[in-house]
VEXKOLDREN-326246 format. One record per residue (C-alpha): x, z, y; residue number from 1. Coordinates in pm, 1 decimal. Layout:
BEGIN
{atom {X, Z, Y}, NUM}
...
This chain:
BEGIN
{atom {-3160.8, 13252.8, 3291.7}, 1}
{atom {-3206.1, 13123.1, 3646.2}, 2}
{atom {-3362.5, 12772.7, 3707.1}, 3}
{atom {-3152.6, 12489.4, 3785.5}, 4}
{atom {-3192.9, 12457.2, 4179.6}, 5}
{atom {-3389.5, 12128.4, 4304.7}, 6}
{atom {-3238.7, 11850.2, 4436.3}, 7}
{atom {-3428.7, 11585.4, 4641.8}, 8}
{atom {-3358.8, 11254.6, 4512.6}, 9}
{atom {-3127.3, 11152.4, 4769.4}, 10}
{atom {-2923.3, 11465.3, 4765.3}, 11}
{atom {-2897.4, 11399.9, 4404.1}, 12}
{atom {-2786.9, 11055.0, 4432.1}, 13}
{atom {-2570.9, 11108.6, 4688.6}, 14}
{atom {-2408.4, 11422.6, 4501.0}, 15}
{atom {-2383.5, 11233.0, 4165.1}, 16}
{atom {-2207.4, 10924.5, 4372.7}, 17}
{atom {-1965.6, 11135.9, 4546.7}, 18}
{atom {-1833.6, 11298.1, 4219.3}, 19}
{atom {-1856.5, 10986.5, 4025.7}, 20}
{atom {-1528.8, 10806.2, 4106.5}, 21}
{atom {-1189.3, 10948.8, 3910.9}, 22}
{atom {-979.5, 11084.8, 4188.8}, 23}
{atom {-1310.6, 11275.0, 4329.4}, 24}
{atom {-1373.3, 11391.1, 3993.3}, 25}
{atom {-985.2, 11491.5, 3913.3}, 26}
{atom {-1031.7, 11716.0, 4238.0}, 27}
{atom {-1390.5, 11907.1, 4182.6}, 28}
{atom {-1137.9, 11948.8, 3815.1}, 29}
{atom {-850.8, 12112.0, 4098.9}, 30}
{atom {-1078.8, 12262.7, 4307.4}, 31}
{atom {-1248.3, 12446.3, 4011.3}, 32}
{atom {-919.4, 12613.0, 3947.8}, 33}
{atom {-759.9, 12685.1, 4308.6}, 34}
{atom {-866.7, 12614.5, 4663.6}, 35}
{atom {-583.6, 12414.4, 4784.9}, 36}
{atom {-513.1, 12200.1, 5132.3}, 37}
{atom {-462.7, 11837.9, 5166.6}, 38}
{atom {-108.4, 11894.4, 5170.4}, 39}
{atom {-175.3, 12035.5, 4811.1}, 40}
{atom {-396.9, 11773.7, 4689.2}, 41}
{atom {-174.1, 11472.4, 4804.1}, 42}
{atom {137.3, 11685.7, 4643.5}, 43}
{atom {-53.5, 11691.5, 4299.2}, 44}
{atom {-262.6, 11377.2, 4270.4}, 45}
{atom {37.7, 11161.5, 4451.4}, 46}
{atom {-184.0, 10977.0, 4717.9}, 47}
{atom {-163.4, 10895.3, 5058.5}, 48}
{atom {-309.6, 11230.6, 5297.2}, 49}
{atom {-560.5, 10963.0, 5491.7}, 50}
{atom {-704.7, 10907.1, 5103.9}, 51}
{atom {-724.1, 11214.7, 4990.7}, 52}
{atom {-879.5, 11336.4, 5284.7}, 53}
{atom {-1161.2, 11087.4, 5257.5}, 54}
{atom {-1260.8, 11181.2, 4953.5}, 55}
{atom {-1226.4, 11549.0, 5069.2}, 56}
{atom {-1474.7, 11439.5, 5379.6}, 57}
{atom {-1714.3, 11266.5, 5081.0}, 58}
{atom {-1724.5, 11581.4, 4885.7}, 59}
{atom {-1835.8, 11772.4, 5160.0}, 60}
{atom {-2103.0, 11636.8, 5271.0}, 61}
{atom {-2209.0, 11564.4, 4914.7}, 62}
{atom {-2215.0, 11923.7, 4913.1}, 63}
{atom {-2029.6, 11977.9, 4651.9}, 64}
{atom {-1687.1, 12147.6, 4821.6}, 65}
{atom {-1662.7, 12375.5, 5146.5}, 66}
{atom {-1400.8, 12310.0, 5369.9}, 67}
{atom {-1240.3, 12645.3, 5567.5}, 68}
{atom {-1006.2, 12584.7, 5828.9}, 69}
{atom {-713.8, 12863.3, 5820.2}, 70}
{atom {-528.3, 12823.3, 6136.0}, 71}
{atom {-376.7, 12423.0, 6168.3}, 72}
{atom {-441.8, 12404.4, 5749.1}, 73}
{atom {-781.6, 12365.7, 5601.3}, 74}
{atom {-848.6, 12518.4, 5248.5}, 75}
{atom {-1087.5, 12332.9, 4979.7}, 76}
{atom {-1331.3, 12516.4, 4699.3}, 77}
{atom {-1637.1, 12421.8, 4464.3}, 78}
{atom {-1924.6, 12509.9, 4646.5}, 79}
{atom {-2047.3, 12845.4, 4574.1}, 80}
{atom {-2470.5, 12793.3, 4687.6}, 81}
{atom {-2720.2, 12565.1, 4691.9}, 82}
{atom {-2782.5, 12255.3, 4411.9}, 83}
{atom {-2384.4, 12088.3, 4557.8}, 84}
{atom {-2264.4, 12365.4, 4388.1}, 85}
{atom {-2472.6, 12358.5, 4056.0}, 86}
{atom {-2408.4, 11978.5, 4041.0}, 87}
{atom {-2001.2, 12034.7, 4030.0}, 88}
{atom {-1979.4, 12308.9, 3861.9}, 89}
{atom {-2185.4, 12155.7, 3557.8}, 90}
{atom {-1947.4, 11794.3, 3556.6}, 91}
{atom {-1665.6, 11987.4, 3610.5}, 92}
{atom {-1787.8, 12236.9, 3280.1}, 93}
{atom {-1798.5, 11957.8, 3078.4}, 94}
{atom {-1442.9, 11834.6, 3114.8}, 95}
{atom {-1185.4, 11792.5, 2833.7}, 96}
{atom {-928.7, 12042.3, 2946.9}, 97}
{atom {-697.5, 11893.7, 2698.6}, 98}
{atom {-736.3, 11572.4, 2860.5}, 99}
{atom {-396.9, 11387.6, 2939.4}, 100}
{atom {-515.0, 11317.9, 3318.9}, 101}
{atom {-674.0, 11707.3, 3373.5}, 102}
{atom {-402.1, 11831.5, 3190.7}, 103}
{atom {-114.7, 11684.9, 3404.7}, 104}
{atom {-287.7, 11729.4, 3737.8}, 105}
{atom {-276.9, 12094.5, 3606.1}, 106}
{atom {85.1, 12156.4, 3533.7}, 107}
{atom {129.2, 12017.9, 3909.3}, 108}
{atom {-91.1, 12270.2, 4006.5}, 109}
{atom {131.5, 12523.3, 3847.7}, 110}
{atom {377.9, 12376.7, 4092.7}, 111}
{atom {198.6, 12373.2, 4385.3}, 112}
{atom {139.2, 12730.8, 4329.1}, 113}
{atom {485.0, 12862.5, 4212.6}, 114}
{atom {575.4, 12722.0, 4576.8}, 115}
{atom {310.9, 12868.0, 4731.7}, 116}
{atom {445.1, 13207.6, 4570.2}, 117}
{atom {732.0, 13213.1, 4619.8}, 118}
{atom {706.7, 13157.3, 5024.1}, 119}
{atom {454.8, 13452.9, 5046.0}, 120}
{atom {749.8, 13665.4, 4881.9}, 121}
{atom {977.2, 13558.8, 5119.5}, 122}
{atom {740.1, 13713.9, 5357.7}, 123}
{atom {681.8, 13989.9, 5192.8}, 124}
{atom {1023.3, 14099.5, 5137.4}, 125}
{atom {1171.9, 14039.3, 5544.4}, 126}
{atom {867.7, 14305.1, 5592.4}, 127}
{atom {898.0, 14552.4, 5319.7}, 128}
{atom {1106.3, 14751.4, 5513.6}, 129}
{atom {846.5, 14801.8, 5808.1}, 130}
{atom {563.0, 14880.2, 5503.7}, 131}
{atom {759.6, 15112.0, 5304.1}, 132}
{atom {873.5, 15352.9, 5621.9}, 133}
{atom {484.0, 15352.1, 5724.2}, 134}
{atom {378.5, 15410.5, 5360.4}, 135}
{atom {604.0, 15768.7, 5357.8}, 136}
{atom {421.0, 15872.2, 5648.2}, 137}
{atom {110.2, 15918.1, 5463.2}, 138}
{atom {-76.7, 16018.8, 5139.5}, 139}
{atom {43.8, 15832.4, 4868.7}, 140}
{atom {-131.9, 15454.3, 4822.7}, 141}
{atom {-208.3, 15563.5, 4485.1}, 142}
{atom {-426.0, 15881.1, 4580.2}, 143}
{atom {-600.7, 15654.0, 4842.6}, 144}
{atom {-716.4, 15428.6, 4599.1}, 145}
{atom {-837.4, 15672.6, 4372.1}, 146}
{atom {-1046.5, 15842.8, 4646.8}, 147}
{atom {-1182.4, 15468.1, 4766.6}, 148}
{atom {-1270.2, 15408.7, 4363.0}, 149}
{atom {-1439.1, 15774.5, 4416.7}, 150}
{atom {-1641.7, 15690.9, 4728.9}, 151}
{atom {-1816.7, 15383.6, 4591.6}, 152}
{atom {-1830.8, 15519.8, 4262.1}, 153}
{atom {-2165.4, 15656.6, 4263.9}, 154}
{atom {-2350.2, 15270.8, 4274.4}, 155}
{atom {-2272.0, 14968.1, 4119.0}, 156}
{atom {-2211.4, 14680.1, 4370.2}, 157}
{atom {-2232.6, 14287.5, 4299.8}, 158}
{atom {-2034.1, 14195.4, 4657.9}, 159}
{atom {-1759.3, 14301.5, 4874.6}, 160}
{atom {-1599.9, 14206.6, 5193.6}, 161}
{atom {-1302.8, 14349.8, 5258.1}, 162}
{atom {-1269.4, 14324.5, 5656.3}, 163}
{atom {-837.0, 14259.6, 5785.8}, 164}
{atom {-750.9, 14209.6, 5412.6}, 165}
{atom {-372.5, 14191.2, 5442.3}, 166}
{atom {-229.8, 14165.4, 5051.3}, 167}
{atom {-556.2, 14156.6, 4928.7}, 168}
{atom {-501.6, 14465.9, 4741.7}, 169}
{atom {-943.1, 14594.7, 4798.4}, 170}
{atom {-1023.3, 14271.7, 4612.1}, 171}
{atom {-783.4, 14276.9, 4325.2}, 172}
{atom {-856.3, 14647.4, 4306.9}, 173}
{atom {-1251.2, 14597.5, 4292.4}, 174}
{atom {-1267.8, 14217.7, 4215.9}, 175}
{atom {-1276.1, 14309.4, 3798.5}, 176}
{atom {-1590.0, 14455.2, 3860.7}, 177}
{atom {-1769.2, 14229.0, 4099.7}, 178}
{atom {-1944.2, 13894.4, 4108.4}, 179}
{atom {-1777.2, 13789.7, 4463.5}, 180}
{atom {-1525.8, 13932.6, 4708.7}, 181}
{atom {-1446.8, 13783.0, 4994.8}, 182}
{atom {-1122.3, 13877.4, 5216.2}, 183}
{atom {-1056.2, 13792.3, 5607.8}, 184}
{atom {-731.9, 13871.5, 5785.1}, 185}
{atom {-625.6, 13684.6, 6091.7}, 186}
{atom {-278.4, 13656.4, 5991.8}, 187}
{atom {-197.9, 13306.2, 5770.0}, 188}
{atom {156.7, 13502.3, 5658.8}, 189}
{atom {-71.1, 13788.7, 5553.5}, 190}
{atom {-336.9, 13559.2, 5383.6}, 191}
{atom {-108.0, 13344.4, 5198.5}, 192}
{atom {60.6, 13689.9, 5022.4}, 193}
{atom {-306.0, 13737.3, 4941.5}, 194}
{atom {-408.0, 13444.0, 4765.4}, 195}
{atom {-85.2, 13434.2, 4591.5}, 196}
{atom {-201.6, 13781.5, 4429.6}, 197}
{atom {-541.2, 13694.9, 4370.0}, 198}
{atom {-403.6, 13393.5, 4171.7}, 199}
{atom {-203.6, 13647.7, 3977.9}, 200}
{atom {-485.6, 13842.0, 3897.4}, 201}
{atom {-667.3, 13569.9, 3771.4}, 202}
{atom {-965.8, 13677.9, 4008.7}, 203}
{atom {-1172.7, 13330.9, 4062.4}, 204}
{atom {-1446.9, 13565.4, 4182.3}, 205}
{atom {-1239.3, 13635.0, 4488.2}, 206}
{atom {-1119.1, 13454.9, 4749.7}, 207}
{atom {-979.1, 13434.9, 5108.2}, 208}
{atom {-1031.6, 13322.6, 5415.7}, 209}
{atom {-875.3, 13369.9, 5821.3}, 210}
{atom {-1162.6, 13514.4, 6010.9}, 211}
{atom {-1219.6, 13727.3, 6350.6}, 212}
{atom {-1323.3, 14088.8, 6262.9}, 213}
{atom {-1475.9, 14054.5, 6612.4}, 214}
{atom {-1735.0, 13784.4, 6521.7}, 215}
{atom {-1780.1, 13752.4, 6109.5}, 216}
{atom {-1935.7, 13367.7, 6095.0}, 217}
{atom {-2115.6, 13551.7, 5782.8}, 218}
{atom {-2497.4, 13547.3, 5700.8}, 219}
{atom {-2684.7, 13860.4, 5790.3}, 220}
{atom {-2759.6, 14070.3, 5478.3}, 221}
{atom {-2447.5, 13917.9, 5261.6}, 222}
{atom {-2255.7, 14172.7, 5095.1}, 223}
{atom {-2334.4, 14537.9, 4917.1}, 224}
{atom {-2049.6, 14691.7, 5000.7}, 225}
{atom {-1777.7, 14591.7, 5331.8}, 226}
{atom {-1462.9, 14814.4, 5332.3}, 227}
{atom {-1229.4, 14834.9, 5672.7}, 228}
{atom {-934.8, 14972.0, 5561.7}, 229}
{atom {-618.1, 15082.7, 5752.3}, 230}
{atom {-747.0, 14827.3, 5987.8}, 231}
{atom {-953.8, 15020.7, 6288.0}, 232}
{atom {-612.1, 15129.0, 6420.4}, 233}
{atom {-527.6, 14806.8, 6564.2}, 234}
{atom {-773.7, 14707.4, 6731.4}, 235}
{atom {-860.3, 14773.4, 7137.3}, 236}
{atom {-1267.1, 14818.3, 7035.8}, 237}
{atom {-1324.2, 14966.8, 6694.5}, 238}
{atom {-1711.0, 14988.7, 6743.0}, 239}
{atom {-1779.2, 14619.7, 6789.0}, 240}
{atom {-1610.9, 14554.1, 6413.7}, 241}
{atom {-1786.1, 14845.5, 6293.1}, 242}
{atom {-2149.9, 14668.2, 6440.1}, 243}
{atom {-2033.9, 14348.6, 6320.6}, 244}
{atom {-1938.3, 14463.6, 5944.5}, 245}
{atom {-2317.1, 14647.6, 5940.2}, 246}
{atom {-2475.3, 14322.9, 6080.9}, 247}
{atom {-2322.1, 14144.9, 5692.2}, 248}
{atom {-2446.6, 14446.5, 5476.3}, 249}
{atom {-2747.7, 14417.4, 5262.0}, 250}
{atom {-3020.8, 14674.0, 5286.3}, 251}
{atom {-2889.5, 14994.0, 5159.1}, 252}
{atom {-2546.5, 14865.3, 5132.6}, 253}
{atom {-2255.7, 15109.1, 5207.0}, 254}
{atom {-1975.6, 15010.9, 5489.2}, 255}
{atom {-1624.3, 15172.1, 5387.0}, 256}
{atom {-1381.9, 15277.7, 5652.0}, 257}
{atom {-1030.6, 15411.0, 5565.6}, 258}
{atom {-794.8, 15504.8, 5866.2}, 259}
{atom {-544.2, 15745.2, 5950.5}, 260}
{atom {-634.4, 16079.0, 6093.4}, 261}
{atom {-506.0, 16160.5, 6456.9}, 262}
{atom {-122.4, 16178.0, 6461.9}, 263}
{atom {125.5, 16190.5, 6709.3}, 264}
{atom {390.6, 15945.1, 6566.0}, 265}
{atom {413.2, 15715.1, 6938.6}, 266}
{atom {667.9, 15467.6, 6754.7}, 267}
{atom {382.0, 15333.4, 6546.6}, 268}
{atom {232.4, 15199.8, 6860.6}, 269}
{atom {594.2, 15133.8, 7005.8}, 270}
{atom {697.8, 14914.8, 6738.9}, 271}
{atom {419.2, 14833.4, 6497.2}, 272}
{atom {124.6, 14733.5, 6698.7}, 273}
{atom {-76.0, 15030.9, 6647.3}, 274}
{atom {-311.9, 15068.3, 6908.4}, 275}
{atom {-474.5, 15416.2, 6826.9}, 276}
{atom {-289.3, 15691.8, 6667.0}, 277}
{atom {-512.9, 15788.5, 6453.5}, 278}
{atom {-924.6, 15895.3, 6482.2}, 279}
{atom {-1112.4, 16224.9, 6514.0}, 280}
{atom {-1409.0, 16225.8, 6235.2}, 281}
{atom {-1687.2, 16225.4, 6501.7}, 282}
{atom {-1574.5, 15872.6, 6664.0}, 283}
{atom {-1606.1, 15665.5, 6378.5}, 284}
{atom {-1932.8, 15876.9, 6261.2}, 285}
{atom {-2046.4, 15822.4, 6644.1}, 286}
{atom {-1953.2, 15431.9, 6574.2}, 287}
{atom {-2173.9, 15433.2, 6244.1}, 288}
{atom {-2433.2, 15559.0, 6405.9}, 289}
{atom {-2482.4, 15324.7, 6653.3}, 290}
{atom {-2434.8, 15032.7, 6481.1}, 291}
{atom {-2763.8, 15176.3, 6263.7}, 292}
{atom {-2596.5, 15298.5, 5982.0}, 293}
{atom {-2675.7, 15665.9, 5820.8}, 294}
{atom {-2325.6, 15810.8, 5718.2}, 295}
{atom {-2293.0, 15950.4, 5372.7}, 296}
{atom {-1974.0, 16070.3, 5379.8}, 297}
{atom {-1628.4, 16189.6, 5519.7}, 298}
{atom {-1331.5, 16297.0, 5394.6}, 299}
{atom {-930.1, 16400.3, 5443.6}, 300}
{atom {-640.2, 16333.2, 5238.4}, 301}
{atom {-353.7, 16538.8, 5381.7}, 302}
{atom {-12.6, 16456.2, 5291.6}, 303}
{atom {136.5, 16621.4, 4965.6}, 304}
{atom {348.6, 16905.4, 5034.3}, 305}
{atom {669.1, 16865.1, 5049.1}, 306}
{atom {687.7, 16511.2, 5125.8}, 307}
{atom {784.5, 16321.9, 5420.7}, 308}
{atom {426.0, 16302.8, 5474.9}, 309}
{atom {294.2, 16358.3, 5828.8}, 310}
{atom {-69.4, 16184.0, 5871.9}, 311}
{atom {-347.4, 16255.7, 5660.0}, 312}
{atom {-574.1, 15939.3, 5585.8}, 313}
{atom {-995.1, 15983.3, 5651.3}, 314}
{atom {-1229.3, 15784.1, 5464.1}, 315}
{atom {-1593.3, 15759.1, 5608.5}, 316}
{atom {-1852.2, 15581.0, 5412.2}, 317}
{atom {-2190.6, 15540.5, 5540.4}, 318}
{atom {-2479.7, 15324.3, 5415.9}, 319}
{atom {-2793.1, 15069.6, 5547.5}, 320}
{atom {-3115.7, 15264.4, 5522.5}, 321}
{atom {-3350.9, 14949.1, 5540.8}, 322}
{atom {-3499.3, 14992.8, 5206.7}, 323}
{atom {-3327.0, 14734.6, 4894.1}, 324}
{atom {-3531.7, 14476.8, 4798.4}, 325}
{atom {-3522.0, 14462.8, 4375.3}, 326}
């Protein structure tokens, strides 16, 4: 078992201070469960938004939450690193979930959620139209999956980043498995249908967050595996998120890219946004390459025959050759 990190004694004091007043304490509790807003918070504990953020602001620079800001909203966790972290998770460990206070502040939770929930389906639905005509154009999701599972099957992996995340569906799909995953999307609509399925899941290992694929505020060397998938298509400069995802992988970590192969369907780009139709093996090999990754791997699903089916999907998989570090 790992060490307990060190605190210096004014960290310590300061993080012990911060947590020990009830309403901080009742959200570390909160936060341990869900990352939730203000707007969530003040719905829950039934304070004033000015309060709650205080102790919010307190918490944070206790080190003990991180704040990320999603658009106009801001979401609120635990801290994951550093002794913040090891100092909530402990207090919040030795709570009495049976407790009448933890206990109540939980069943609003359920609340807050079921709302939450229910306006990502709302979403979902106005656009399942759109999804579903895409989704006969192409190999079936299911056969996808099973040759992404297939890819990365060969090495276990303790991290993933799933780059333009949409539902989330990488993260529930690996996040069993995993210690972390971590999902960006630009979209809020997107991100909220996300979280809502990640709560579903039950997958506290994963989270997340609004992000630019263009410039990942990620530490160098931070995940073991990054997957880009069905995302390359619509954007105007594939290569710079393809160096930016390899700048985040570990040494020998493996990037993931899953795209469509070229097509000619023009209303994709007409009415869906698409801005490529589609890409030859050699560009995103080419793309690989330069950002200094070796590729491993590439490979076509064509549709089944007989189906409606008229792009095949590519998956490319390449890896960091800096030697891993035990």
């Amino acid at each position: 078992m790992l060490a307990p990190a060190q605190l210096p004694f004014a960290a310590l004091s300061t993080a012990l201070k911060a947590a020990g007043e009830s309403t901080r304490l009742r959200i570390l509790a909160l936060l341990a469960d869900a990352e939730l807003t203000v707007t969530d918070l003040t719905d829950i504990l039934r304070q004033s938004q000015p309060r709650i953020s205080r102790h919010l602001k307190l918490l944070a620079e206790a080190g003990l939450v991180e704040r990320f800001p999603e658009g106009t909203w801001a979401f609120f966790k635990l801290a994951e690193h550093g002794g913040g972290a090891e100092v909530a998770r402990s207090l919040v460990a030795r709570l009495d979930g049976s407790d009448a206070t933890i206990a109540r502040d939980r069943e609003r939770l359920v609340s807050v959620r079921a709302a939450r929930a229910a306006a990502a389906l709302a979403y979902f639905r106005r656009h399942a139209a759109e999804w579903d005509r895409i989704r006969k154009l192409h190999v079936t999701d299911a056969a996808v999956e099973d040759a992404i599972r297939a890819a990365l099957a060969g090495k276990p992996f303790r991290s993933l980043l799933d780059l333009g995340t949409g539902t989330g569906r990488m993260l529930e799909l690996f996040g069993p498995d995993i210690e972390r995953g971590l999902g960006l999307d630009f979209s809020l609509e997107m991100l909220a249908i996300a979280r809502d399925r990640l709560e579903r899941a039950k997958l506290k290992n994963c989270s997340v967050r609004q992000g630019d694929i263009y410039d990942l505020a990620l530490p160098k060397n931070s995940f073991d595996v990054v997957i880009i998938h069905q995302v390359l298509h619509f954007l105007d400069d594939g290569a710079r998120a393809i160096r930016e995802a390899a700048h985040v992988l570990r040494p020998g970590g493996r990037l993931l890219v899953v795209d469509f192969a070229p097509h000619e369907q023009e209303f994709l780009r007409e009415k869906y946004a698409h801005r490529r139709l589609g890409f030859a093996p050699e560009a995103v090999t080419q793309w690989m390459e330069a950002a200094g990754l070796e590729q491993t791997m590439h490979k076509s699903l064509p549709p089944e025959k007989g189906s409606d089916g008229k792009i095949a999907v590519s998956l490319w998989l390449a890896r960091d050759p800096r030697m891993e570090v035990a």
